[in-house]
N, C-alpha and C positions, 0 to 999 in steps of 0.2 A: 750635742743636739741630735735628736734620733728623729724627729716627725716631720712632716711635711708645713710649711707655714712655719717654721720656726725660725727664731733670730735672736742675736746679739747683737746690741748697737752702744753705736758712741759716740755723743755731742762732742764737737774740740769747738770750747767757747772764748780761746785763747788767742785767735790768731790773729796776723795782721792784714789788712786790707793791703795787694798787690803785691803781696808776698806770694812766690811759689814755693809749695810742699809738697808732700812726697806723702802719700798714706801707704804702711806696710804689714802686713800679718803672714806669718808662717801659719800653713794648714794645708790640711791631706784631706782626702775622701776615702771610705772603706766601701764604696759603692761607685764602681766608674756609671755604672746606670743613673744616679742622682743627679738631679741636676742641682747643685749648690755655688753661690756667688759671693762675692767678696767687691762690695759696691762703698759708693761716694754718691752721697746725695743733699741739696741745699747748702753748695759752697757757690752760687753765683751762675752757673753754668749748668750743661743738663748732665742728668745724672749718668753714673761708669757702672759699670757691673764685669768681673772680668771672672768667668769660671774657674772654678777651681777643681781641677782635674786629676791633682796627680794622686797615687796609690799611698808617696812616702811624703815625708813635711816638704814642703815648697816656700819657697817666702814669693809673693805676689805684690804687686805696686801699681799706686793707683798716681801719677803727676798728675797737678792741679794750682792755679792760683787762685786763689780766694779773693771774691771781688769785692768782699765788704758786706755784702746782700745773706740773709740768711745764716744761720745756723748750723753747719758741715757737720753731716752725721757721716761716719761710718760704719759699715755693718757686715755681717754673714749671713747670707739665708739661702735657705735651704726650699727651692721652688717647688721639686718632688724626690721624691725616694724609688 
């Protein structure tokens, strides 16, 4: 992903109500300037965005239980460059 407004997502339409998970992705920035996120959103609760900061791969984690409510995406985006 190189632009500003850009993203990759991903429905998990598998889970179980009142169950906790764990959402996880390895990723790096080549721009400590950009601001880019690695979020959880529409699993029941308000939504996570946790920066992804580092230079080299990182694995980043997002805990969550799924309250039944909605559709749990997760995603990367990319706010600015």
């Amino acid at each position: 992903m190189t632009a500003t407004g850009c993203a990759l997502e991903q429905d998990e339409d598998t889970l179980q109500s009142g169950v906790t998970y764990k959402a996880t992705v390895w990723a790096k920035t080549t721009n400590t300037n950009a601001r880019v996120y690695f979020g959880l959103k529409n699993h029941g609760s308000a939504e996570v965005k946790v920066p992804i900061t580092s230079t080299e791969y990182q694995q980043y984690e997002i805990p969550f239980t799924y309250t039944g409510s909605g559709l749990p995406r997760v995603y990367v985006w990319i706010e600015s460059l």
